[in-house]
N, C-alpha and C positions, 0 to 999 in steps of 0.2 A: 480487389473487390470491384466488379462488376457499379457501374452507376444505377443499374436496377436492386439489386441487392443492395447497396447503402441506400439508395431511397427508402426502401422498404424496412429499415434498420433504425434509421433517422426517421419515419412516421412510428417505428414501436419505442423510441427513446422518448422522443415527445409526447409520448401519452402516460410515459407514466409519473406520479406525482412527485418521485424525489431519488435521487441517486442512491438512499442508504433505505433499502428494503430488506437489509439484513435482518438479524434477529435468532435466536437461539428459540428452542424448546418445541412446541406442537404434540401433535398426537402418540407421537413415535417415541419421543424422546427418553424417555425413560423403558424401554422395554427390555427384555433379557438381552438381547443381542447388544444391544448399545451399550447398558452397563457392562456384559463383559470386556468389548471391545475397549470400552476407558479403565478399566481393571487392567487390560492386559496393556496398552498405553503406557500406565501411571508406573508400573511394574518393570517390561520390559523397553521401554523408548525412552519414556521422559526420565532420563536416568541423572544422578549427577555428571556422571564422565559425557554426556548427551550436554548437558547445559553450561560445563567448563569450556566446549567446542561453539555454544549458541550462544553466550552474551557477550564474547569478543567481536564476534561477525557484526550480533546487531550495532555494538557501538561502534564498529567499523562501519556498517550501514549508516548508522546516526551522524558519523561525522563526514560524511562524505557527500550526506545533503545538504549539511549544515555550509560544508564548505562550499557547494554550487548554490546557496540562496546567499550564503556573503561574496562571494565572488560576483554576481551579478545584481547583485545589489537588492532582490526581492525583498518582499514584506513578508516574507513567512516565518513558519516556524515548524520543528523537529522537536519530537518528544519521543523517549524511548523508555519502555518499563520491561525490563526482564529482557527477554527474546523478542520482542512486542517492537517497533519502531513506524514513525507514522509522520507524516507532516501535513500540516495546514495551507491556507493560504490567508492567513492572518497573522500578525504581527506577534502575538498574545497566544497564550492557547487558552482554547474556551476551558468553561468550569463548569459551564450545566450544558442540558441538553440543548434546552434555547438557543444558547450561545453558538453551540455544533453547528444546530442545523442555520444558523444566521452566516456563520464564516465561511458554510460550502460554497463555491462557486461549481455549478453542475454542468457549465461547459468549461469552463476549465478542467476542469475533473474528467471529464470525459475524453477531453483532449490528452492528456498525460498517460491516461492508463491507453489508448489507442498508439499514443508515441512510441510509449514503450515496449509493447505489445508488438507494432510492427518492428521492433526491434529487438525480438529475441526475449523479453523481459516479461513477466506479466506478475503485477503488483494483485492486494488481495481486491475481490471485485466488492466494488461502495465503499471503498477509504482507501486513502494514499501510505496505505500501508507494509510493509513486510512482516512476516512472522518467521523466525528461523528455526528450520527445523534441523533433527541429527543430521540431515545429507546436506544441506547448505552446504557451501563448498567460498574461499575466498575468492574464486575467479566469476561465482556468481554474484557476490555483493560488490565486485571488483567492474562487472558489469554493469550493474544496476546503476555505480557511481557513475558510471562514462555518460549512460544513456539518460541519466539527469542532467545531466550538464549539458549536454545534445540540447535536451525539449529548453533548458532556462537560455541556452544562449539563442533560440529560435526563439521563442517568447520575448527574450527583450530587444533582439535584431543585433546581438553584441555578443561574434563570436569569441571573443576573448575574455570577455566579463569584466 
């Protein structure tokens, strides 16, 4: 990336108020085209034989962060629901929304998902998340571990943890 294009990257990241501008629903959301498209989803993808393959990954995902925040000793924390896997950078995990938005650190955040990003990886955009899908594969979440452990041994200066 060019220093004129990250300038210009870094004045629209600083303008806007908060790293999690996600959010579900708007105008569209319910229209024919979308429910059929989660009809056919629920139907054909999100299958059980789909999710006997997605909640070993994610908790392969989950333990492989868990193991690079205790190996280097961080304050974080890894929560995993379903196929769903995510981590903090709090000790705790929050319980309300409060708490969410109090435990973000939004240049650290930025920093991880750009780590990883320039490293083949790219996490869900606004949370330190994965989601696994049917094509997940274990040399993807096999990846993801390495390249966390990359960004935590370069954050605490201790390449061995």
């Amino acid at each position: 990336m060019s220093a004129a294009v990250a300038g210009q990257v870094q004045a629209h990241m600083a303008s806007l108020p908060s790293t999690d501008v996600g959010g579900i629903g708007g105008t569209l959301s319910g229209n024919a085209l979308s429910l059929r498209a989660m009809r056919a989803t629920l139907e054909h993808v999100l299958t059980e034989e789909a999710f006997d393959r997605m909640l070993p990954l994610a908790n392969r995902w989950a333990s492989g962060v868990k193991e690079g925040i205790e190996r280097f000793g961080l304050t974080w924390e890894v929560q995993q629901l379903g196929a769903r896997a995510e981590y903090w950078f709090c000790p705790v995990p929050p319980r309300t929304g409060g708490e969410a938005a109090g435990a973000d650190d939004h240049e650290l955040s930025r920093f991880t998902h750009l780590y990883a990003l320039n490293r083949g990886t790219l996490l869900t955009p606004f949370h330190n998340m994965a989601l696994m899908s049917p094509a997940t594969t274990g040399e993807d979440v096999d990846r993801h571990t390495a390249v966390f452990a990359a960004c935590c041994a370069e954050l605490t200066g201790n390449p061995e943890g």
